[in-house]
Residue, then its C-alpha position, 0 to 999 in steps of 0.5 A: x487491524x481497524x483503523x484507528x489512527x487517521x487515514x494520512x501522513x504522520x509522524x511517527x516515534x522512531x524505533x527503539x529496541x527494547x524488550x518484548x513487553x515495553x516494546x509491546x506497550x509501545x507499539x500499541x501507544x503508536x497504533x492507537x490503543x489505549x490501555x492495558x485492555x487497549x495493549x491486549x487487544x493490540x496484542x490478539x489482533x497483531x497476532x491474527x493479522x500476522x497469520x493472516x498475511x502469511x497464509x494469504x501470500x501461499x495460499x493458491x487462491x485469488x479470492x482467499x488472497x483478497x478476504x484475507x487481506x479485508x480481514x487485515x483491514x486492507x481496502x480492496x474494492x472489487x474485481x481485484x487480483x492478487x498474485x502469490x507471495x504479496x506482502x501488504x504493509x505488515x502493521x498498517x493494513x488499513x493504510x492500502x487501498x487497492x481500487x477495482x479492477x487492479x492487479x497485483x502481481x506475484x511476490x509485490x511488496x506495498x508498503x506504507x509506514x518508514x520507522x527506521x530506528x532512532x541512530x537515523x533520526x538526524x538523517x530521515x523521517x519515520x512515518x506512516x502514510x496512506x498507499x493507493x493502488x488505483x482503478x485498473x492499474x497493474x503491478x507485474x511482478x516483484x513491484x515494490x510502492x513506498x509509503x504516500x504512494x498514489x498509483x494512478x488509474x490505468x497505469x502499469x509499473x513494469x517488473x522489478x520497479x521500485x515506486x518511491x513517488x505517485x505515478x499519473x493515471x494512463x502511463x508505463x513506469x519503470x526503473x529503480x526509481x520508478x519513472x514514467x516511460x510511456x504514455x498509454x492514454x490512447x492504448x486505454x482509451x476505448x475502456x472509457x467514455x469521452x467524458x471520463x476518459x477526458x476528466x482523468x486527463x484532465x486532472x493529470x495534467x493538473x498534477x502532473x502537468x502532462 
């Protein structure tokens, strides 16, 4: 799907069940489309991307994995590696970015829009926003990231982690939610210069505080 809406936190309608063709209508009005050609457009490409996502999850190859999911509107820089059975948010592809050299394990869901339906509205947001998988950072298997999440560079999110907040670059997080449980700089280090290696944890402790 091209990217339409900007790329950050936004509110979005909350969802109402409503026939196929008004549902229809309305989830192109929510993507960006404008339109009865917007609608069917938003139509064909829904559809493509539908398929895309499937066969890339069973497809036995890393580097189809990784053009499928381009072809989505995933942003995916090089040297990246996709596992099996991985889900990427089924409408906002464009909203993932996946840095170089990041590994994605087997069977991890990245998600990032929350549209609950409308009964909820008094108790939580319905929302889309932006996903980063940072440079190098590994997710083992079965890794679920919520929406707004940012994984710093370097890191590793342990088996079975739920990532429901950003997580600093150089650290092992795990848990349901994920937390950090480890710092890894020094484990890291040798991959960088003084320089950079300094600058990442320079900025960690500026927003992280560590």
């Amino acid at each position: 799907m091209k990217p339409i809406l900007p790329i950050k936190k936004q509110q979005m309608p909350f969802s109402v069940t409503r026939p196929f063709f008004p549902s229809l209508t309305q989830a192109a009005i929510n993507h960006g489309y404008k339109g009865i050609f917007g609608k069917m457009e938003f139509l064909w490409v829904r559809t493509k991307d539908h398929w895309l996502q499937v066969i890339s999850r069973i497809i036995p190859y890393n580097g189809v994995r990784i053009k499928l999911q381009r072809m989505r509107g995933v942003n995916i820089g090089p040297k990246v590696h996709m596992g099996p059975m991985v889900t990427i948010d089924d409408v906002y592809p464009y909203f993932v970015t996946i840095e170089e050299g990041a590994s994605i394990s087997g069977q991890c869901f990245i998600i990032a829009h929350s549209i609950p339906v409308h009964y909820f509205s008094d108790v939580t947001e319905s929302y889309v926003a932006p996903v980063v998988i940072g440079r190098y950072a590994w997710l083992a298997i079965n890794v679920v990231v919520f929406p707004g999440v940012t994984i710093g560079e370097g890191s590793i999110i342990a088996s079975g982690s739920v990532v429901t907040k950003s997580i600093p670059p150089f650290v092992m997080a795990a848990g349901t939610p994920a937390v950090v449980k480890k710092d890894i700089a020094m484990q890291v280090k040798r991959n960088y210069t003084e320089e950079r290696f300094n600058e990442i944890l320079a900025k960690r402790k500026a927003d992280f505080g560590f």
